[in-house]
ChimeraX commands (.cxc) that place a marker at each C-alpha (Angstrom):
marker #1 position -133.21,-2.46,15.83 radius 0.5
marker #1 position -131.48,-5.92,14.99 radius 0.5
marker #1 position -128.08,-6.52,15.91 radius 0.5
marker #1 position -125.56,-5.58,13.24 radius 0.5
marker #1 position -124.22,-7.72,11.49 radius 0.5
marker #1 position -120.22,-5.79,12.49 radius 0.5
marker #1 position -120.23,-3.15,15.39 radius 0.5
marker #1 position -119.63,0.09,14.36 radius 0.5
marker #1 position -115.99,0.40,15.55 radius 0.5
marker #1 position -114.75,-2.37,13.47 radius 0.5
marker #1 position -116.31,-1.11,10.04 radius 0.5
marker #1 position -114.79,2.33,10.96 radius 0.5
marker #1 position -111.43,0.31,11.25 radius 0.5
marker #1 position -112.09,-2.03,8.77 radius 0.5
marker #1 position -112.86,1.19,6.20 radius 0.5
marker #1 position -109.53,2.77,7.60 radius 0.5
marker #1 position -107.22,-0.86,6.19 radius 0.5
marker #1 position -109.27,-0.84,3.08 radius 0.5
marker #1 position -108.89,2.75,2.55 radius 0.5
marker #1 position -104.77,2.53,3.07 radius 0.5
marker #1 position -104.22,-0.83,1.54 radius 0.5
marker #1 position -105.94,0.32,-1.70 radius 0.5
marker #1 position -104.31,2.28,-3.83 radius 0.5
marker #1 position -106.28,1.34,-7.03 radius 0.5
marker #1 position -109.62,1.20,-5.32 radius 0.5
marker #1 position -112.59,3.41,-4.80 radius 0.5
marker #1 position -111.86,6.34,-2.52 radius 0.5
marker #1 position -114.75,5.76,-0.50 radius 0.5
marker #1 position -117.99,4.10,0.09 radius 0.5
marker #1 position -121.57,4.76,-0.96 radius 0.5
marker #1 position -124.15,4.14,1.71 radius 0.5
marker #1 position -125.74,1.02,0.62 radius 0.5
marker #1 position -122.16,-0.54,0.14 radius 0.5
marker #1 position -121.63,0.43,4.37 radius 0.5
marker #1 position -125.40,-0.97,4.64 radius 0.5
marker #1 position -124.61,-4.18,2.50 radius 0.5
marker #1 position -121.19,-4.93,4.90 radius 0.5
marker #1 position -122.79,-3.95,8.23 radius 0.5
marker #1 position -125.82,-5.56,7.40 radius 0.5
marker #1 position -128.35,-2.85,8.47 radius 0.5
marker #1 position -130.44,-1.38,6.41 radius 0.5
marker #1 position -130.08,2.19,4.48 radius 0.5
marker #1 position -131.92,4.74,6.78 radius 0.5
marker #1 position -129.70,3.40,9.99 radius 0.5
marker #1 position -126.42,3.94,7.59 radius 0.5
marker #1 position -127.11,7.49,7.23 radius 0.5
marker #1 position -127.78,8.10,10.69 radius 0.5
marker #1 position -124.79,6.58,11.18 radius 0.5
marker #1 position -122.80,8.75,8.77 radius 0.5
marker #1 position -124.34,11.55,10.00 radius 0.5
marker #1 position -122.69,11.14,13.61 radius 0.5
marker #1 position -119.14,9.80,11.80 radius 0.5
marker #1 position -118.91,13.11,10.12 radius 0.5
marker #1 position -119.99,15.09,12.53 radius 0.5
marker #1 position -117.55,13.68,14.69 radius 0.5
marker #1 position -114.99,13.63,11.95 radius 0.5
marker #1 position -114.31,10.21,11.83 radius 0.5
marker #1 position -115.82,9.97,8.53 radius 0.5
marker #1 position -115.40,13.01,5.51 radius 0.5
marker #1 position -117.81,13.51,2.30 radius 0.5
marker #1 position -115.39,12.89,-0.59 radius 0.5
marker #1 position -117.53,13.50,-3.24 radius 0.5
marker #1 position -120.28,11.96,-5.64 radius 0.5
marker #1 position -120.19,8.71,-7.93 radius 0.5
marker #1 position -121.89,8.25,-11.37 radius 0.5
marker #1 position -124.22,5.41,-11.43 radius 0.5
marker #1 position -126.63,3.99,-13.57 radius 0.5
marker #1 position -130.09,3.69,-11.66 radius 0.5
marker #1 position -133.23,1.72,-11.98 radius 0.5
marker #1 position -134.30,3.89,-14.89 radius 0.5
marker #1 position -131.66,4.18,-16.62 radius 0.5
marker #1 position -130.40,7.42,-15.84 radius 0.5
marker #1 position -127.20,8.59,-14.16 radius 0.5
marker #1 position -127.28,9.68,-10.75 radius 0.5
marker #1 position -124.80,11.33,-8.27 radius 0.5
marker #1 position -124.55,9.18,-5.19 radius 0.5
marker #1 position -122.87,10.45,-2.30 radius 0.5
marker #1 position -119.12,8.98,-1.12 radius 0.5
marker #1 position -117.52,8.85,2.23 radius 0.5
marker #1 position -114.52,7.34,3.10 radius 0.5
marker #1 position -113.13,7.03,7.04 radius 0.5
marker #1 position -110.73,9.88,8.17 radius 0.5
marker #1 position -107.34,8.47,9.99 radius 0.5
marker #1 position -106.60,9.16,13.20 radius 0.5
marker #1 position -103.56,11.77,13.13 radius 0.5
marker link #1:1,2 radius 0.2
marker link #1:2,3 radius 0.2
marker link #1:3,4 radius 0.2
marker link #1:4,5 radius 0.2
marker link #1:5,6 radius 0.2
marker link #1:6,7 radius 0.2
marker link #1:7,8 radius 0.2
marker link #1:8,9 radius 0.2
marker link #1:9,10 radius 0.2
marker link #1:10,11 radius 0.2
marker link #1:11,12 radius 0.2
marker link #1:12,13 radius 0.2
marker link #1:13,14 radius 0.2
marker link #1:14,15 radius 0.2
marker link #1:15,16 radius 0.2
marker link #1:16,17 radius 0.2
marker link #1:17,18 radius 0.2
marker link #1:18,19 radius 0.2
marker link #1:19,20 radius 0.2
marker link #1:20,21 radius 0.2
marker link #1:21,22 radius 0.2
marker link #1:22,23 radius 0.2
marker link #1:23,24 radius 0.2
marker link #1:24,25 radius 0.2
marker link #1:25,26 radius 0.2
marker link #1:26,27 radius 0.2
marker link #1:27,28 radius 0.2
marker link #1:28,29 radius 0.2
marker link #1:29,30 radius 0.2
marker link #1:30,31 radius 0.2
marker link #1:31,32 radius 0.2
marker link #1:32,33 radius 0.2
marker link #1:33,34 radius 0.2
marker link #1:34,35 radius 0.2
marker link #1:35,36 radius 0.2
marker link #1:36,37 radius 0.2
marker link #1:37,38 radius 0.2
marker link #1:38,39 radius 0.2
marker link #1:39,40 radius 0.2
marker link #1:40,41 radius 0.2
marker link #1:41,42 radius 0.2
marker link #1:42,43 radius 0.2
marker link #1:43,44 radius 0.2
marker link #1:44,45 radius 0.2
marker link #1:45,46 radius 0.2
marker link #1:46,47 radius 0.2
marker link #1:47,48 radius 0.2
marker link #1:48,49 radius 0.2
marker link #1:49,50 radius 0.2
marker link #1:50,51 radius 0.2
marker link #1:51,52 radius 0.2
marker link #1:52,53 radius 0.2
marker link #1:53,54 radius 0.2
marker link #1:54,55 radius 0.2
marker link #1:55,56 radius 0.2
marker link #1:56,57 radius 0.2
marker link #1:57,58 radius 0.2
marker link #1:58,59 radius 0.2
marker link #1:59,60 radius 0.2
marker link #1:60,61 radius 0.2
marker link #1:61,62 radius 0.2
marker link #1:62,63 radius 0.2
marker link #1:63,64 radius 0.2
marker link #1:64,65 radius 0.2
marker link #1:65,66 radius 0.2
marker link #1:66,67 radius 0.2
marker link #1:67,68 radius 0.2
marker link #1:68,69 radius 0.2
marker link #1:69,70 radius 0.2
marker link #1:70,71 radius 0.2
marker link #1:71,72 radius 0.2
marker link #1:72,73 radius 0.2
marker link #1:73,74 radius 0.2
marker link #1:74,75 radius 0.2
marker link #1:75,76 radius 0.2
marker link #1:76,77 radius 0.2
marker link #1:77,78 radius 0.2
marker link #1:78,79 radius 0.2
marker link #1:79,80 radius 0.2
marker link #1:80,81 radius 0.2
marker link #1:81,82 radius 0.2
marker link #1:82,83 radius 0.2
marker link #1:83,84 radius 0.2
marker link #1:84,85 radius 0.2
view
């Protein structure tokens, strides 16, 4: 597998400062946006996720409305980091 392009540890943390410093923004991150900023592709995201949620350092926060290839809406999945208590 090539070397991403951030470790794992600082997107977690670098999720956690977006997630707090953004009021206005999205409340969480599809899996191609974590793919696009680690720069890995999709199926090593999820496996990633996978393991962050399982582990609780990452929570499903819901679904997002896009507009796909076809032109139809679809649900994608959103996760956003959980802070450390």
């Amino acid at each position: 597998m090539p070397e991403p392009v951030i470790r794992l540890d600082e997107w977690l943390a670098e999720l956690e400062r977006a997630s707090a410093s953004s009021a206005t923004g999205p409340d969480g991150y599809t899996a191609e946006e974590i793919a696009e900023r680690m720069g890995i592709g999709h199926r090593a995201v999820m496996y990633h996720v996978k393991e962050w949620v399982r582990e609780r350092r990452m929570e499903f926060v819901g679904l997002r409305k896009v507009v796909n290839v076809t032109g139809r809406i679809s649900r994608i999945p959103v996760y956003r980091p959980v802070a450390d208590k």
